[in-house]
N, CA, C and O atoms as CSV, one atom per row, in Angstrom:
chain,resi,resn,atom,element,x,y,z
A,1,UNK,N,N,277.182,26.226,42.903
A,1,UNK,CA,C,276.527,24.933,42.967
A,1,UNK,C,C,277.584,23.845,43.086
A,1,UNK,O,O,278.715,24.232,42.791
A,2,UNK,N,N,277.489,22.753,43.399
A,2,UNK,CA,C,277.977,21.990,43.661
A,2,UNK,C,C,277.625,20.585,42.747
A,2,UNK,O,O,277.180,20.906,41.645
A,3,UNK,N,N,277.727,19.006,42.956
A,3,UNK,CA,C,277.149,17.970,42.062
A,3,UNK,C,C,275.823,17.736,42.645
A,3,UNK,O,O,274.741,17.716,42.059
A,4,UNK,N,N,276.193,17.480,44.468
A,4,UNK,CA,C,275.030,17.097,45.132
A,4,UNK,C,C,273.686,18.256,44.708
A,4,UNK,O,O,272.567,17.801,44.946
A,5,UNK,N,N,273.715,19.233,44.301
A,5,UNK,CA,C,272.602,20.005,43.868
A,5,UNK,C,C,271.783,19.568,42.584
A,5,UNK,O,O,270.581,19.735,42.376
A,6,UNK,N,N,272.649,19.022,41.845
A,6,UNK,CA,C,271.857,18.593,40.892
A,6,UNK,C,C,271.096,16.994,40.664
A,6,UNK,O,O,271.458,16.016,41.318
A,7,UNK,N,N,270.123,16.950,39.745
A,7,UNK,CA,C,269.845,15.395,39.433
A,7,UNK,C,C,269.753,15.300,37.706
A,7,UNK,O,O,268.974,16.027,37.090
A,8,UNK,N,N,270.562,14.407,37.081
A,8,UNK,CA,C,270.189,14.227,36.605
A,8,UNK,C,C,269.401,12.820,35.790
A,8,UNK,O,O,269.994,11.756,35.973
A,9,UNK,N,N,268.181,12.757,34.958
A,9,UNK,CA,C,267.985,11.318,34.824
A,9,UNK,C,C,267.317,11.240,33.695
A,9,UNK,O,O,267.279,12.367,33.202
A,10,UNK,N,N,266.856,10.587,33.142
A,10,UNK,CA,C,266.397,9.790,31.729
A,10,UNK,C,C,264.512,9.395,32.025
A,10,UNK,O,O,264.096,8.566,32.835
A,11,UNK,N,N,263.812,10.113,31.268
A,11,UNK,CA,C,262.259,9.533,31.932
A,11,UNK,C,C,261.762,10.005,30.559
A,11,UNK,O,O,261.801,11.171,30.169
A,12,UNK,N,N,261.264,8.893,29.838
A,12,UNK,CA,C,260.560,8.737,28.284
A,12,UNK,C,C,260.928,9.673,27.472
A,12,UNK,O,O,260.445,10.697,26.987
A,13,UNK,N,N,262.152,8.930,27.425
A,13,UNK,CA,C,262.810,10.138,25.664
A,13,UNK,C,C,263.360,11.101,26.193
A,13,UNK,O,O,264.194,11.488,25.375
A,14,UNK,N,N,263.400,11.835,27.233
A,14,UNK,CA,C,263.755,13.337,27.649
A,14,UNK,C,C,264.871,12.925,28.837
A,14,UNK,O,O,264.896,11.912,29.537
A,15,UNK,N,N,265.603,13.845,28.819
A,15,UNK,CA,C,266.635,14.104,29.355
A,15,UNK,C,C,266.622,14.947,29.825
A,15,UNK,O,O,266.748,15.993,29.189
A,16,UNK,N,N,266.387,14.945,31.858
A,16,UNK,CA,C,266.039,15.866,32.708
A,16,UNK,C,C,266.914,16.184,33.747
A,16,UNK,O,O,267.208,15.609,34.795
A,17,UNK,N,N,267.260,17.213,33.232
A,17,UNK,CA,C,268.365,18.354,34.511
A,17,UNK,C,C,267.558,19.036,35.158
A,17,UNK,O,O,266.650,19.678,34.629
A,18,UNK,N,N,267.846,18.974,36.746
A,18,UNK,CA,C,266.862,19.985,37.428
A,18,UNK,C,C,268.353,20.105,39.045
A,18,UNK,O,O,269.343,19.386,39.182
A,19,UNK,N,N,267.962,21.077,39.796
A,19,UNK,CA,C,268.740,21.466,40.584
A,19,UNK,C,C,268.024,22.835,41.331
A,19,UNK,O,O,266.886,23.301,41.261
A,20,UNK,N,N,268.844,23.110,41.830
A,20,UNK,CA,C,268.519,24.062,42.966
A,20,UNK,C,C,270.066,24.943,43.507
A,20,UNK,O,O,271.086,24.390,43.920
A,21,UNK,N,N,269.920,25.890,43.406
A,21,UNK,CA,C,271.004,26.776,43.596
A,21,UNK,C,C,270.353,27.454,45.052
A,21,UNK,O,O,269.181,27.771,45.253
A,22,UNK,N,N,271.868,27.590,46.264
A,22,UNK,CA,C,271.365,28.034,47.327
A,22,UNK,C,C,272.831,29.053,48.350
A,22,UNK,O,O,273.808,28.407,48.728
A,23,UNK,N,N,272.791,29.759,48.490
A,23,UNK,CA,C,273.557,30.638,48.511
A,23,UNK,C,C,273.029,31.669,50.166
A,23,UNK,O,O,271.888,32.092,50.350
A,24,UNK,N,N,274.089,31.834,51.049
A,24,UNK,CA,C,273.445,32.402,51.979
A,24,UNK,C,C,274.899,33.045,52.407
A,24,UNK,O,O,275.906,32.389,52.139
A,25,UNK,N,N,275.048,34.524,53.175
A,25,UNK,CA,C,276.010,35.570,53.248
A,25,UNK,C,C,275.444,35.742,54.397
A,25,UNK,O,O,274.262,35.537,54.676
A,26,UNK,N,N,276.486,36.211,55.239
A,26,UNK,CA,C,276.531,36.931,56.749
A,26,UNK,C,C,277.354,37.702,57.153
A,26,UNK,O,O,278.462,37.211,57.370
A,27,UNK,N,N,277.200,38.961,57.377
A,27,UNK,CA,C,278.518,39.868,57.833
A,27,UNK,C,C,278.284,40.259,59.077
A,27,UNK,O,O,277.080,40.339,59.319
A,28,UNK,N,N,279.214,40.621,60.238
A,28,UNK,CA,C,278.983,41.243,61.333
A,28,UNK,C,C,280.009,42.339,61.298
A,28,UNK,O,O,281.216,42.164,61.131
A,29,UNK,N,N,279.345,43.589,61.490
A,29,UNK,CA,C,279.768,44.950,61.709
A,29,UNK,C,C,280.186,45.503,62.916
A,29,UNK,O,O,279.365,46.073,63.634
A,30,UNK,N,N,281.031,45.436,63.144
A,30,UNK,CA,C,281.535,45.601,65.012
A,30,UNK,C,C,281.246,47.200,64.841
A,30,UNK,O,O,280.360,47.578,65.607
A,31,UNK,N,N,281.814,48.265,63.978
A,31,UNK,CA,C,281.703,48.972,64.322
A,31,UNK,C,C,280.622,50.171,64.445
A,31,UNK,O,O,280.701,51.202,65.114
A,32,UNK,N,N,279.345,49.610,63.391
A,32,UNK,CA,C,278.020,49.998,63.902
A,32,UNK,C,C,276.965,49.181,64.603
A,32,UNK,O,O,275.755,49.359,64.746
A,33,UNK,N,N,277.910,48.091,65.057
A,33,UNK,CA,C,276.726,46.814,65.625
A,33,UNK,C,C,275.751,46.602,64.494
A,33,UNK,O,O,274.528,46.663,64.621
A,34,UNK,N,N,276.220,46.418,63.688
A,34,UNK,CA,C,274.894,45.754,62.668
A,34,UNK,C,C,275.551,44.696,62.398
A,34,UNK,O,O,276.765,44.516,62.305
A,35,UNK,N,N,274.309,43.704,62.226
A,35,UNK,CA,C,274.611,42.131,61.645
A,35,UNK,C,C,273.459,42.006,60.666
A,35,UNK,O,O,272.289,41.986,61.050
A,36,UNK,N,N,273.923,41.897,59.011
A,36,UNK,CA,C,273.516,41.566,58.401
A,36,UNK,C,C,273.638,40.324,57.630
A,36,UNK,O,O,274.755,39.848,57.426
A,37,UNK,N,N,272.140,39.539,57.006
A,37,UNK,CA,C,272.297,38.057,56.700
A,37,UNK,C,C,271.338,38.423,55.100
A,37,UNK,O,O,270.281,39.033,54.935
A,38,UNK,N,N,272.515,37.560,53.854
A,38,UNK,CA,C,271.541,37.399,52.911
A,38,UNK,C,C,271.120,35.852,52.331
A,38,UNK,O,O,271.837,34.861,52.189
A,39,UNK,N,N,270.131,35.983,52.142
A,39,UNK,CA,C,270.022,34.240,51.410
A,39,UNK,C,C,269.274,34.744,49.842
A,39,UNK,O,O,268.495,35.679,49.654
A,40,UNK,N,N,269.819,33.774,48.866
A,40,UNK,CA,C,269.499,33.745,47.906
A,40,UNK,C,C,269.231,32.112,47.217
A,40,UNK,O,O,270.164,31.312,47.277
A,41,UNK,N,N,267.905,31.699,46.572
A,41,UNK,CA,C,267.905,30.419,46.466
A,41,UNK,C,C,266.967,30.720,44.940
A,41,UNK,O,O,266.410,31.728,44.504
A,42,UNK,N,N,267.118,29.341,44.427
A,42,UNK,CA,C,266.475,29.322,43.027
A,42,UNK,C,C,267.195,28.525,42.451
A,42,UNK,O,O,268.414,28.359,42.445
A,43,UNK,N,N,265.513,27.525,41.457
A,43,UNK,CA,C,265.437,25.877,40.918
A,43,UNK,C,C,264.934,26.320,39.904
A,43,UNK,O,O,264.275,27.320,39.620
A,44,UNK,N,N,265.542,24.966,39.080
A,44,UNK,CA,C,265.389,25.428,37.886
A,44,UNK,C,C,265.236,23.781,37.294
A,44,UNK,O,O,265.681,22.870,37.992
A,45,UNK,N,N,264.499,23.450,35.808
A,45,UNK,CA,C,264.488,22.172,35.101
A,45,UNK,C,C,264.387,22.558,33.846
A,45,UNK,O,O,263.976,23.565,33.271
A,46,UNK,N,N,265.013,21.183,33.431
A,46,UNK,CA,C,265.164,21.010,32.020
A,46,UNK,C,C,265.233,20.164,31.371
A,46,UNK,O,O,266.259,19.489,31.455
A,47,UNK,N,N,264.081,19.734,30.306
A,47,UNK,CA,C,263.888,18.622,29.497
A,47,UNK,C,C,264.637,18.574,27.995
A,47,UNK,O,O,264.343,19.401,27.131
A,48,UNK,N,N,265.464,17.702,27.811
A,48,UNK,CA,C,265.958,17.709,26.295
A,48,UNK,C,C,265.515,16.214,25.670
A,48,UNK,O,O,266.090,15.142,25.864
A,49,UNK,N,N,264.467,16.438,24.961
A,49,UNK,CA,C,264.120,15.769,23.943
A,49,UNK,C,C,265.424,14.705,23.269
A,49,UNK,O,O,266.343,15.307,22.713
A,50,UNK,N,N,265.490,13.432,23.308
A,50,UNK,CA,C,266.156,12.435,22.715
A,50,UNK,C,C,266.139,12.050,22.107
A,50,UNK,O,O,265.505,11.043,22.423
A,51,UNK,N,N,266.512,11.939,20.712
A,51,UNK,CA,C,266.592,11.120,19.478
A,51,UNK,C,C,265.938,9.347,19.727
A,51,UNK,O,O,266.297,8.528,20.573
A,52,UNK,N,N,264.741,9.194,18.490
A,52,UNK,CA,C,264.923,7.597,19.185
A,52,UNK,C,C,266.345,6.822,18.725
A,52,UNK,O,O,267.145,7.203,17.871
A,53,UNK,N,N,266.396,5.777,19.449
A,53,UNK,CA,C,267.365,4.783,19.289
A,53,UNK,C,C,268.140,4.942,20.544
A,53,UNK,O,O,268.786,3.945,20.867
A,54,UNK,N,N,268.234,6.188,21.480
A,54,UNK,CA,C,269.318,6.057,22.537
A,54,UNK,C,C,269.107,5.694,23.526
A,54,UNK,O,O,268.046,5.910,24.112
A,55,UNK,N,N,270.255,4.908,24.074
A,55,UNK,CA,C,270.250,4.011,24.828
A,55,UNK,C,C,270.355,4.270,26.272
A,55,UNK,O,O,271.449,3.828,26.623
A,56,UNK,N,N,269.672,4.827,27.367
A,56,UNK,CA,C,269.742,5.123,28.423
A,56,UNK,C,C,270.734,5.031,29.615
A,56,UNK,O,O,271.171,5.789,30.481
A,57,UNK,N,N,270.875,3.753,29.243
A,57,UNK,CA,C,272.528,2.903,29.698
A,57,UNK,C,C,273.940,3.901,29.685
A,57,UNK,O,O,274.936,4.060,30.391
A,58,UNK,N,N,273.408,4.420,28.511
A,58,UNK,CA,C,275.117,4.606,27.694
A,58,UNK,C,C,275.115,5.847,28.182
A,58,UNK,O,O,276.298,6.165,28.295
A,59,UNK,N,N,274.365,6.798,28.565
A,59,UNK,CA,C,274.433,8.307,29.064
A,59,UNK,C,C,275.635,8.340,30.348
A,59,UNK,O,O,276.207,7.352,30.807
A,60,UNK,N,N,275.758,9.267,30.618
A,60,UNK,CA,C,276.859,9.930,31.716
A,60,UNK,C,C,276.840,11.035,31.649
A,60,UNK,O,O,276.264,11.854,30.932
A,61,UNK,N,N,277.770,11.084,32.754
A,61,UNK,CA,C,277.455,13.045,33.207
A,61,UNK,C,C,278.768,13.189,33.852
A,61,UNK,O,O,279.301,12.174,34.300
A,62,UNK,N,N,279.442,14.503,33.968
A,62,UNK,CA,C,280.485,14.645,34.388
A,62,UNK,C,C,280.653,15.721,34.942
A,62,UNK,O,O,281.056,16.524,34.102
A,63,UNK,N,N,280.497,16.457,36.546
A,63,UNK,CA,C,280.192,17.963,36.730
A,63,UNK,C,C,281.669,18.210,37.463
A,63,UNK,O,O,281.955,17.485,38.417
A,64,UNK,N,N,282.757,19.397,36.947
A,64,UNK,CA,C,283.941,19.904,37.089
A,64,UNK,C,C,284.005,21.328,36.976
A,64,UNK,O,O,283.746,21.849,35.891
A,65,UNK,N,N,284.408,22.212,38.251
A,65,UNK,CA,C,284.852,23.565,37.950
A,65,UNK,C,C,283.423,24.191,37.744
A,65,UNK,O,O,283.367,25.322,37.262
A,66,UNK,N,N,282.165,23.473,38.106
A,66,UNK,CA,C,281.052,24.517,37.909
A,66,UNK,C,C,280.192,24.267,36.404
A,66,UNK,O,O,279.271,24.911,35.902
A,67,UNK,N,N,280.956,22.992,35.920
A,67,UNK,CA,C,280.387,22.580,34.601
A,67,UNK,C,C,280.162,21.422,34.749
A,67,UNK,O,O,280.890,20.565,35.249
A,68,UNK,N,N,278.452,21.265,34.035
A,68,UNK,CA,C,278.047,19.766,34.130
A,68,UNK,C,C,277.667,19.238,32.736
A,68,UNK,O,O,276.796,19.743,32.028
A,69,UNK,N,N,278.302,18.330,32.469
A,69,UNK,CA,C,278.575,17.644,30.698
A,69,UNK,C,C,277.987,16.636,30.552
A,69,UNK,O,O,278.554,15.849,31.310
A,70,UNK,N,N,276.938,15.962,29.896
A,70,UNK,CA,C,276.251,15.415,30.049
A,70,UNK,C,C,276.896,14.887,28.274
A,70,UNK,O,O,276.872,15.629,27.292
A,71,UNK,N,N,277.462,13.329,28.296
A,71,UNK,CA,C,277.503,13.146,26.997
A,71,UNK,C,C,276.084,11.711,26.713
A,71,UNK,O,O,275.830,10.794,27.494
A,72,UNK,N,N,275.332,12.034,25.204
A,72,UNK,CA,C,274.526,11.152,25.370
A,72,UNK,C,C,274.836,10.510,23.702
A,72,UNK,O,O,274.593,11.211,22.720
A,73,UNK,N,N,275.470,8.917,23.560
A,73,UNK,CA,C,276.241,8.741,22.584
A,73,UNK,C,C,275.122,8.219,21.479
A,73,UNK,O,O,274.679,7.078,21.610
A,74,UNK,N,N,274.655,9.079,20.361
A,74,UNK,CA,C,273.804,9.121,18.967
A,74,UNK,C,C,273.725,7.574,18.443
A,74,UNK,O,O,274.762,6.911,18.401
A,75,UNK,N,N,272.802,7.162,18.149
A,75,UNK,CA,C,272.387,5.922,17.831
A,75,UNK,C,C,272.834,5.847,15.950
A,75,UNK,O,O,272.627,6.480,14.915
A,76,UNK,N,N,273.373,4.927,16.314
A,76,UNK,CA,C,274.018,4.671,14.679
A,76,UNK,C,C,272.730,4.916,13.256
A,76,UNK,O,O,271.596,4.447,13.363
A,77,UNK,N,N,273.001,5.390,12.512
A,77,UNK,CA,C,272.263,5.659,11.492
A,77,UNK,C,C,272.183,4.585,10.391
A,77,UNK,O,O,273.221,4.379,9.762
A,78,UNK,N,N,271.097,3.885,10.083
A,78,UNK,CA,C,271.269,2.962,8.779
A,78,UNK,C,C,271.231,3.504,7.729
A,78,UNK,O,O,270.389,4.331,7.379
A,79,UNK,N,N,272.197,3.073,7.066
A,79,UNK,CA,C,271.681,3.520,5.463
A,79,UNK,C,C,271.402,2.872,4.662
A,79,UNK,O,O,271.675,1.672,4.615
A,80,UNK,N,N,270.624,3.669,3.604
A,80,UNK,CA,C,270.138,2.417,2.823
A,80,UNK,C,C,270.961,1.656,2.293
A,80,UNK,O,O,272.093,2.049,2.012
A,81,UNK,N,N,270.542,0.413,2.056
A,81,UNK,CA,C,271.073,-0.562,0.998
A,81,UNK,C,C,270.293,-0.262,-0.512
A,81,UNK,O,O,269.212,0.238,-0.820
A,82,UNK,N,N,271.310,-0.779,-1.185
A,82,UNK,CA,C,271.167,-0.171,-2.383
A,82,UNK,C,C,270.799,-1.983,-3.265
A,82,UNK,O,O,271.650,-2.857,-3.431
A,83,UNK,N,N,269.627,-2.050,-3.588
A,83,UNK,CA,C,269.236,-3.236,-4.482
A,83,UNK,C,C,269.209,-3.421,-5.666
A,83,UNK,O,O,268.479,-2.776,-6.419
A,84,UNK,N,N,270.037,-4.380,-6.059
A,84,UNK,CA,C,270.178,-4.754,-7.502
A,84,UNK,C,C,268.795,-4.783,-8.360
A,84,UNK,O,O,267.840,-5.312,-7.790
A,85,UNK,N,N,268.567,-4.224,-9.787
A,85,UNK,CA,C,267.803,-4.751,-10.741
A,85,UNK,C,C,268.021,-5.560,-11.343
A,85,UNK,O,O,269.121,-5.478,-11.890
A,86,UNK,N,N,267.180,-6.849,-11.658
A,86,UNK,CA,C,267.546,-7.815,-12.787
A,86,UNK,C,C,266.818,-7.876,-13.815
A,86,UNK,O,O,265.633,-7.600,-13.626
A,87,UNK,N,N,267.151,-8.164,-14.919
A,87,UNK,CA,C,266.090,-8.843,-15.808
A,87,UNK,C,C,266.577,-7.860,-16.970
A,87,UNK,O,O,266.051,-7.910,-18.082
């Protein structure tokens, strides 16, 4: 596969990889006259569920060597505040 095979994009909360793998072989046999051809193809998707708070903006993707990295940066966590008693 290549980058152009894939898409990836952001559509309500989910985080969707989808692509298509396509692959085609040809040999010619001089010495029995045979010419043989193979094709092999197959798509595939994938939804990953998103934490709320993340920011669509901030996603990226990075596809190298046959690997596609998708970093999606976690929405800061509040913690509680801690309230004084008086009296």
């Amino acid at each position: 596969m290549n980058k152009d095979d894939l898409k990836v994009s952001v559509d309500d909360n989910c985080l969707e990889i989808q692509g298509e793998r396509k692959k085609e072989w040809t040999s010619d046999e001089e010495s029995s006259g045979a010419y043989r051809s193979e094709r092999s193809y197959g798509s595939f998707y994938r939804c990953v569920p998103l934490p709320q708070g993340v920011q669509a903006e901030n996603i990226s993707a990075t596809f190298r060597d046959g690997v596609l990295e998708v970093k999606v940066p976690t929405p800061e966590q509040k913690q509680p505040r801690r309230v004084e008693i008086t009296g």
